[in-house]
Backbone bond lengths (Angstrom), bond angles and torsions (degrees), N, CA, C in turn:
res aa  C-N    CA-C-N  psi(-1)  N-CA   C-N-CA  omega(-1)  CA-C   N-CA-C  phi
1 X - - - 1.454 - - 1.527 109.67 -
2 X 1.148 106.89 139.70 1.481 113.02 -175.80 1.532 114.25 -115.31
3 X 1.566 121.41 134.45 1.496 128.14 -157.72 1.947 100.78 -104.42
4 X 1.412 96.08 167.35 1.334 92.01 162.44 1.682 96.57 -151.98
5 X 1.271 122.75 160.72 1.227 133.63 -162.85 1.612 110.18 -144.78
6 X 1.405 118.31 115.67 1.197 135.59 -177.61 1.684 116.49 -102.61
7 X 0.988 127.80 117.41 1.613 120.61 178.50 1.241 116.23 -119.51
8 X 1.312 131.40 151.69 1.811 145.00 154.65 1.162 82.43 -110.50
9 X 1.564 108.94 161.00 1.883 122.08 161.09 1.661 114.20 -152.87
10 X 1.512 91.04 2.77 2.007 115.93 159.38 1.807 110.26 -65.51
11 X 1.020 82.16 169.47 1.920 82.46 174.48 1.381 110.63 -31.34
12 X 1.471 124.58 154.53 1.360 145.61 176.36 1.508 98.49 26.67
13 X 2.002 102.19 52.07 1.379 89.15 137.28 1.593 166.96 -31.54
14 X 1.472 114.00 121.11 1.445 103.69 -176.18 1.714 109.57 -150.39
15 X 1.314 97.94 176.63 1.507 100.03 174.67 1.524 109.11 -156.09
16 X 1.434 92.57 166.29 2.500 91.29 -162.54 1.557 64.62 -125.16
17 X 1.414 101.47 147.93 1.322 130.97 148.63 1.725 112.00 -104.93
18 X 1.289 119.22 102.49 1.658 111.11 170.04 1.438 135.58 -123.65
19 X 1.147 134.10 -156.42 1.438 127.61 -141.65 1.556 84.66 -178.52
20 X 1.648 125.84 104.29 1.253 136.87 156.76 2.116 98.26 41.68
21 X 0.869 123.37 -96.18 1.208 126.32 171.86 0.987 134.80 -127.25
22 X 1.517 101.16 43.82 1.894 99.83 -166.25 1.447 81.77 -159.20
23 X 1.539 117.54 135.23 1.149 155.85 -176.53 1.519 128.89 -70.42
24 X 1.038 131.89 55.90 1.725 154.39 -168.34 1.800 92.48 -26.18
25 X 1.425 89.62 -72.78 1.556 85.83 -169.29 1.892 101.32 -160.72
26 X 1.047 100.28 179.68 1.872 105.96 -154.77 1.602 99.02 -134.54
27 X 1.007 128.15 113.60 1.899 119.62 -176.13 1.431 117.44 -120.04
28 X 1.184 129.42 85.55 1.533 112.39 167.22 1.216 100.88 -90.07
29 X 1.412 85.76 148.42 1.613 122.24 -167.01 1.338 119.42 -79.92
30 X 1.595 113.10 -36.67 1.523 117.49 177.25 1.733 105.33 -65.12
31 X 1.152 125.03 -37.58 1.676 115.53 153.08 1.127 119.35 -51.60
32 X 0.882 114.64 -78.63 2.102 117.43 179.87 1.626 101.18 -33.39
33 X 1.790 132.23 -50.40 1.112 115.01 -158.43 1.513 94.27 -104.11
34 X 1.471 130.27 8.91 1.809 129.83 -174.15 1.213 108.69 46.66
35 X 1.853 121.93 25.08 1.657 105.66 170.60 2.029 83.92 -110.83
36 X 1.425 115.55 137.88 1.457 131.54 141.45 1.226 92.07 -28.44
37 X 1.755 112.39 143.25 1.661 138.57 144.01 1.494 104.55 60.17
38 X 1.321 115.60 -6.79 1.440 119.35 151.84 1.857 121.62 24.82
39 X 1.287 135.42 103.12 1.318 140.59 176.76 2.113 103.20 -138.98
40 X 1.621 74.63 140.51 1.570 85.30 -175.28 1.645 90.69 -97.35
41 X 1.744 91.40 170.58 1.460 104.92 -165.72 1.809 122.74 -90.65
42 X 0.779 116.46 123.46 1.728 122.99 -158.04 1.981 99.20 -64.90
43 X 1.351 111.37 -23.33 1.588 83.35 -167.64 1.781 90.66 -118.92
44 X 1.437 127.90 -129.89 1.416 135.41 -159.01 1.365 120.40 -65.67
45 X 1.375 115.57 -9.43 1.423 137.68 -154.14 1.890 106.99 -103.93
46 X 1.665 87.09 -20.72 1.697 95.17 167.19 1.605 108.57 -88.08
47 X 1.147 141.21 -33.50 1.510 121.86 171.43 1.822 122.04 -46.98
48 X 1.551 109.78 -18.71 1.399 99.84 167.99 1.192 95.38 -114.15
49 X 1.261 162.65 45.61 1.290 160.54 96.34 1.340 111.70 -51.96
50 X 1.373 119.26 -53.84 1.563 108.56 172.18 1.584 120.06 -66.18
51 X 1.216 107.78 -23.52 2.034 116.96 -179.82 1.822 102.56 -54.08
52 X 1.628 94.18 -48.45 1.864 114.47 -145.96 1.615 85.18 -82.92
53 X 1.194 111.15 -77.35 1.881 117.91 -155.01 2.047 98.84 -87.93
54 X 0.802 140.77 -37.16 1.304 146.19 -165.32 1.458 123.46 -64.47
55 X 1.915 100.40 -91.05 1.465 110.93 166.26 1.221 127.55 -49.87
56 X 1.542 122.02 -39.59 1.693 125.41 179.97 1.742 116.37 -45.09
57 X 1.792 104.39 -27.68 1.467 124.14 -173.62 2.168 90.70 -81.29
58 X 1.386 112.12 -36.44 1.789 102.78 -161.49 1.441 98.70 -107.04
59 X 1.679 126.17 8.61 1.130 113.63 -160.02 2.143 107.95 -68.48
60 X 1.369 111.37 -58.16 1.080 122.87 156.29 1.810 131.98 -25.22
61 X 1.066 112.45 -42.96 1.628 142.28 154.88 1.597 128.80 -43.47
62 X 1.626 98.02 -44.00 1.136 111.23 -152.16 1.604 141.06 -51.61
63 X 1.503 98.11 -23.66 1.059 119.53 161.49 1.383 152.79 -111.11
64 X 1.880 76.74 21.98 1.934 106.94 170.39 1.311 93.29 -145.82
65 X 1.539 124.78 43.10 1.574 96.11 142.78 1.782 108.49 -105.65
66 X 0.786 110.04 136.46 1.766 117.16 -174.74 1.785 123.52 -95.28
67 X 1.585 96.07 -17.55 1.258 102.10 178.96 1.546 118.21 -158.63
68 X 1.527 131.67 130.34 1.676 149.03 -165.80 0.946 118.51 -115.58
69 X 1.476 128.35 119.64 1.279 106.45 -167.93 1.139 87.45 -129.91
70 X 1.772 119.34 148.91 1.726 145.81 167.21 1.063 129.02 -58.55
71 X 1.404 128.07 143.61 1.744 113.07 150.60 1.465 94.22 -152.87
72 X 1.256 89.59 100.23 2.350 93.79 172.14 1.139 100.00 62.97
73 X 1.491 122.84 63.93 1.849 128.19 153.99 0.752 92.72 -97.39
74 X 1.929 119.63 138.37 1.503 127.08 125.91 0.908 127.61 -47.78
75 X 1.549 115.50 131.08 1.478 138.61 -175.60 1.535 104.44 -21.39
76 X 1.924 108.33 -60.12 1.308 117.22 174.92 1.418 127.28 -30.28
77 X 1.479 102.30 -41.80 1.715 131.99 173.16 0.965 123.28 -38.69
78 X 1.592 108.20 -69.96 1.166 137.51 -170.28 1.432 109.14 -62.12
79 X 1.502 94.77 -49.98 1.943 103.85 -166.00 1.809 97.11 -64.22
80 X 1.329 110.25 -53.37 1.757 106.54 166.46 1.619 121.11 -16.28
81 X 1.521 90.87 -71.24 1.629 104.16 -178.92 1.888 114.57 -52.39
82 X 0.935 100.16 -33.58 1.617 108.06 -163.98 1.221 105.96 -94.00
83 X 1.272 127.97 -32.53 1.589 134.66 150.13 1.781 97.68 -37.71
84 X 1.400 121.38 -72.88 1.376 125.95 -177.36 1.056 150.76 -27.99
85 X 2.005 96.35 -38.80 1.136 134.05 -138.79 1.537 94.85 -144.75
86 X 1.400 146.74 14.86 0.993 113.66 -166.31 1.564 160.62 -24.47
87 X 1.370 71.12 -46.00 1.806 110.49 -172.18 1.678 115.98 -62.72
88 X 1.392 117.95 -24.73 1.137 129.07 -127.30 2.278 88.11 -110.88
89 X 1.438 93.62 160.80 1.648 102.21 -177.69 1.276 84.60 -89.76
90 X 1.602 111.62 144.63 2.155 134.74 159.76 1.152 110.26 -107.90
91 X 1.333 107.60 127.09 1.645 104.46 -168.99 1.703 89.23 -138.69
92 X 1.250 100.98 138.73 1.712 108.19 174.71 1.671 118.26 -103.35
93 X 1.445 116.35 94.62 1.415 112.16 -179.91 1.900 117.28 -76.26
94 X 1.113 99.76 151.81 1.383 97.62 156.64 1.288 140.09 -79.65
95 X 1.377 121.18 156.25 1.499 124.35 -164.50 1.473 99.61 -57.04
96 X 1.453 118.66 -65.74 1.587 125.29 -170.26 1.405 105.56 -32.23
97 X 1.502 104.08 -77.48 1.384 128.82 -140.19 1.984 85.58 -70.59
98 X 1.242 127.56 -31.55 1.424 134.62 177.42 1.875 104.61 -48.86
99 X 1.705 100.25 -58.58 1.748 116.92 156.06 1.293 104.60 -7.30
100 X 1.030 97.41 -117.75 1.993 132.87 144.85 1.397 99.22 38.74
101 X 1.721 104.94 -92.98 0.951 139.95 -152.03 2.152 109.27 -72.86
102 X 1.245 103.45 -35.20 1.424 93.10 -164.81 1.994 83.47 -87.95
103 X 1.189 131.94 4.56 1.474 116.04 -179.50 2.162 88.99 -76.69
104 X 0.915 130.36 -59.54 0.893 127.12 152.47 1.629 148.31 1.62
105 X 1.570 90.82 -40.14 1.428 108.09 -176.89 1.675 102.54 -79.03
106 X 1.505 121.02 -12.96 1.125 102.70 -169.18 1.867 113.79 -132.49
107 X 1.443 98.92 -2.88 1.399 116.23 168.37 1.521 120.67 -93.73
108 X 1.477 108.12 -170.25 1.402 110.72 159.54 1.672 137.60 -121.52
109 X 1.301 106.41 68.86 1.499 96.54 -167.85 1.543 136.04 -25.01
110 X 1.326 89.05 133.22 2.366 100.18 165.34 1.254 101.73 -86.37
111 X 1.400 109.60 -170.34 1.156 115.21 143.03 1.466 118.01 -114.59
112 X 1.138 83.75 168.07 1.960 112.99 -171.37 1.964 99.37 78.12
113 X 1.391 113.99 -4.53 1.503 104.40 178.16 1.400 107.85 -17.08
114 X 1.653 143.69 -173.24 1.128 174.75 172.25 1.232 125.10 -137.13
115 X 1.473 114.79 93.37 1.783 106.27 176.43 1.329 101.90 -113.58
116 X 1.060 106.48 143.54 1.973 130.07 175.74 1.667 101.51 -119.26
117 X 1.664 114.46 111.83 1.306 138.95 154.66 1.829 119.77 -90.38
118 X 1.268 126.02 82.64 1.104 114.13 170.45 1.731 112.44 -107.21
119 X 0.951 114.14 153.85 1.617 111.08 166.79 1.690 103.93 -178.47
120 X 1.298 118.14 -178.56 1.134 136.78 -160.13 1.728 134.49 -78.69
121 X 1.575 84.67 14.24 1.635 106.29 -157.57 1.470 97.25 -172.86
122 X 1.931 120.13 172.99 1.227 128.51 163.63 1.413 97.63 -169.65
123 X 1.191 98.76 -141.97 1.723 93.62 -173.36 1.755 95.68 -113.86
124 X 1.282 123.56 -34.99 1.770 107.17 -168.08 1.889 90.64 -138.85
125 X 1.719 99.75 77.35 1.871 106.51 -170.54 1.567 112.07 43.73
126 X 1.009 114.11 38.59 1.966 109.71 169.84 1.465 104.91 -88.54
127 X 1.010 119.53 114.42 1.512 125.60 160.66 1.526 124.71 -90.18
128 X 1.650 120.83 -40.99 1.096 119.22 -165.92 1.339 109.44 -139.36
129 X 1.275 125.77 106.63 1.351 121.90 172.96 1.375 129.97 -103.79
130 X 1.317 147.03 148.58 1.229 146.06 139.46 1.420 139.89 -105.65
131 X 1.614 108.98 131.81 1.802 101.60 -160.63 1.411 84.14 -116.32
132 X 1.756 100.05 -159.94 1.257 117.62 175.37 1.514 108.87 -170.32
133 X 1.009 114.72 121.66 2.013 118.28 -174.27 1.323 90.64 -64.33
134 X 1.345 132.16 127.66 1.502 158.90 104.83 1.145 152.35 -59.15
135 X 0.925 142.38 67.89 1.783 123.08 -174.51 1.984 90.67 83.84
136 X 1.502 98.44 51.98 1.461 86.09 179.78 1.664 129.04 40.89
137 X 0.728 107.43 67.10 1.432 130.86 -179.81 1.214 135.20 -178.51
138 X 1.353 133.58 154.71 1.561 128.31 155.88 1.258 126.42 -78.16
139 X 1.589 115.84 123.91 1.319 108.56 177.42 0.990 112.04 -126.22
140 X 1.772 123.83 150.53 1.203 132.13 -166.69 1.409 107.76 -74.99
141 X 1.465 140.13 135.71 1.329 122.84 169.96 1.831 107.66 -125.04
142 X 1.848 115.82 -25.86 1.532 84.31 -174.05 1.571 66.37 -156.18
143 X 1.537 107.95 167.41 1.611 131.54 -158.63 1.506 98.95 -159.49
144 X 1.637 97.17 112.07 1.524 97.23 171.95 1.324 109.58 -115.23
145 X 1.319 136.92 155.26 1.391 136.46 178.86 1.420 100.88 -110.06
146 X 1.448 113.24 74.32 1.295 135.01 177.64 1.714 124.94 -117.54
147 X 1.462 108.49 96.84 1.795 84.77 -166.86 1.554 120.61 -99.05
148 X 1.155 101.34 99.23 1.804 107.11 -177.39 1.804 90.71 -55.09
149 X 1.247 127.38 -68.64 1.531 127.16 -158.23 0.916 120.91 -3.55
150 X 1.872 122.88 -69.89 1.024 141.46 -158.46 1.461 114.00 -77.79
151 X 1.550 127.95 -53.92 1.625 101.76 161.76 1.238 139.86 -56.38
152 X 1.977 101.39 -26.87 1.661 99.12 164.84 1.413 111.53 -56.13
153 X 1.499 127.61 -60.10 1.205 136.52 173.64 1.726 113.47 -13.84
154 X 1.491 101.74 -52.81 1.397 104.97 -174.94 1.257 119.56 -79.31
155 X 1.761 113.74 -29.40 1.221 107.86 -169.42 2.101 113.10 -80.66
156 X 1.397 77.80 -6.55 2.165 98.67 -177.71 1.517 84.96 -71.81
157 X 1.235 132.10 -54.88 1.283 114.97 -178.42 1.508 151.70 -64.96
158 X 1.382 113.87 11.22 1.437 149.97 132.10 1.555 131.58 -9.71
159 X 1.482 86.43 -55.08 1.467 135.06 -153.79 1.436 113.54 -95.76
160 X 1.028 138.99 101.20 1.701 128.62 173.14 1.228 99.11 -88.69
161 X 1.068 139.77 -46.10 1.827 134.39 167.70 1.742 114.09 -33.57
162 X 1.232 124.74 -36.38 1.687 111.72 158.32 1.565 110.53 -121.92
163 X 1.113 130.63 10.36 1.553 116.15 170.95 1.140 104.19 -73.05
164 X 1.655 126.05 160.77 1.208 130.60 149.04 1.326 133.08 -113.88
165 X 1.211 102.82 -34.89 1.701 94.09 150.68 1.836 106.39 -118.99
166 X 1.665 93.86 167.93 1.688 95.09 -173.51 1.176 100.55 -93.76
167 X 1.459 136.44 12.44 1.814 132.89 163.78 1.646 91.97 -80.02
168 X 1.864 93.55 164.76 1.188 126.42 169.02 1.669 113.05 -118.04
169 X 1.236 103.94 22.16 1.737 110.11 -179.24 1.414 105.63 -80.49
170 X 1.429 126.88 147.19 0.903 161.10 176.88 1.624 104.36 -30.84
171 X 1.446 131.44 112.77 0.898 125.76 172.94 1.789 122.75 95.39
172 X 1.486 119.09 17.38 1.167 139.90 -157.95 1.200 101.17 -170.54
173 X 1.661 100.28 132.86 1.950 109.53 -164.32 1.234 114.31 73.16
174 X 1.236 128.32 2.20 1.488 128.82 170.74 1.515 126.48 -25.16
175 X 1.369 86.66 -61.25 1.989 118.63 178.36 1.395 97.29 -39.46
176 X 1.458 125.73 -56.75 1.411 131.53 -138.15 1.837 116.56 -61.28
177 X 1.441 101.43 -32.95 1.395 100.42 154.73 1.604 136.98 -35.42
178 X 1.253 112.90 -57.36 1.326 137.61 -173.92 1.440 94.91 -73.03
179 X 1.314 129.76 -52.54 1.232 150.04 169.05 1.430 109.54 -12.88
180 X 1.805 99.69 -72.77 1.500 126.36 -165.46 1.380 118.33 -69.69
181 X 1.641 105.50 -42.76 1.453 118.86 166.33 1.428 129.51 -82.10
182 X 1.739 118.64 4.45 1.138 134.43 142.66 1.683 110.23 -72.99
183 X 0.719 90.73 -89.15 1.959 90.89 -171.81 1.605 121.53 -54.16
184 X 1.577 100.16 26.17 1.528 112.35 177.08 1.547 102.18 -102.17
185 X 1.516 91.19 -41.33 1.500 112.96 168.01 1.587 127.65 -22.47
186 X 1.511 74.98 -77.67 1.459 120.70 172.47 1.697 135.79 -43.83
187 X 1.825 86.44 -23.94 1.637 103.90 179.08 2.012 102.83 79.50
188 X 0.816 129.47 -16.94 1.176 142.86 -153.78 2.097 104.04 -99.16
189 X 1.459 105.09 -2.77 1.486 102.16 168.28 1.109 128.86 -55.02
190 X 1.372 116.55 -61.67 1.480 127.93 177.25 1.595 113.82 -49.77
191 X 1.446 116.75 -36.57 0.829 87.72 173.32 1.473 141.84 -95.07
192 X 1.418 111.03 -4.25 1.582 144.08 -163.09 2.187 85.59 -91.43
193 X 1.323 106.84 -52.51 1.173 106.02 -152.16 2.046 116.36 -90.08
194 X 1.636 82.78 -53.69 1.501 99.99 177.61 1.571 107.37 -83.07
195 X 1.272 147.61 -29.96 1.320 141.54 -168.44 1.932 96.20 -57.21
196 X 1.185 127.77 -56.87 1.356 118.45 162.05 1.683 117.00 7.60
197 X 1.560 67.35 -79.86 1.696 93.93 -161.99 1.896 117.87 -51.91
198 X 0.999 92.26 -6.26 1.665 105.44 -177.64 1.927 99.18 -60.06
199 X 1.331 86.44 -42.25 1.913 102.30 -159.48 1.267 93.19 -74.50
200 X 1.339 132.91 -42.55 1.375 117.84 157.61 1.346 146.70 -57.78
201 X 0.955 120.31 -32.87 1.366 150.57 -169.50 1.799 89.32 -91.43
């Protein structure tokens, strides 16, 4: 049997271990390491991050996974993995279509479904996408250059119940998007988000 292995190592790190179309196993990392929003380290400091939390998950694997796929590794990252892995195909996915794709991992597609990827970032200014399963596949159908992220971003910061740090610098609070438009969901905004605002007001 032959494996394939998908990684993030940005906020709310994770990784799929799979098998043709069926799902081995599912790892977030902020469990495995007990820190919230969890991100591994981009330069020298990830080779014992990958030793401790990483390989222990591919050690068993190792010589049937055939193919790894990316999303926003440092070079450092990458070269780690491929040191590891020699043998194995590197393929660089995109953020969106990554979206997309892991809703997938745990449903059952129709066709003509409707998926909506928006968030706060992409790979070349994509903010908002919409596909649609076809002929077994995802297909792109409309692209807006619309960025919800960043006011959710701000409005998560309100909130000490999901921020993690109290900066707005680059690369911190990431999560909070997903955050905001979860617990909107949820019915549970107002009170997580707006009750604050009482003390101000």
């Amino acid at each position: 049997m032959k494996y394939t292995v998908s990684i993030h190592t940005k906020h709310d790190a994770n990784m799929t271990i799979s098998s043709d179309d069926r799902i081995i196993e599912y790892i977030e990392f902020e469990k495995v390491v007990g820190k919230r929003y969890f991100s591994f380290s981009k330069n020298e400091n990830f080779a014992e991050e990958f030793k401790t939390y990483i390989f222990p998950y591919l050690k068993e694997f190792k010589y049937k996974i055939v193919k790894i796929n990316f999303c926003w590794l440092s070079e450092f990252q990458k070269n780690t993995f491929k040191k590891a892995f020699p043998r194995c195909e590197f393929g660089e996915k995109k953020h969106h279509i990554s979206h997309a794709y892991s809703l997938y991992g745990f449903t059952k597609p129709e066709e003509k479904d409707l998926i909506i990827s928006f968030d706060g970032g992409g790979d070349d200014e994509d903010y908002f996408k919409m596909f649609h399963w076809k002929d077994e596949q995802i297909n792109l159908l409309k692209e807006v250059k619309l960025n919800l992220g960043t006011p959710y971003r701000i409005l998560g910061l309100i909130s000490d119940e999901i921020k993690s740090t109290p900066s707005f610098e680059y690369d911190t609070n990431l999560h909070l998007p997903g955050k905001i438009m979860g617990l909107h969901l949820l019915e549970t905004l107002s009170q997580i988000i707006l009750k604050p605002l009482t003390n101000i007001i």
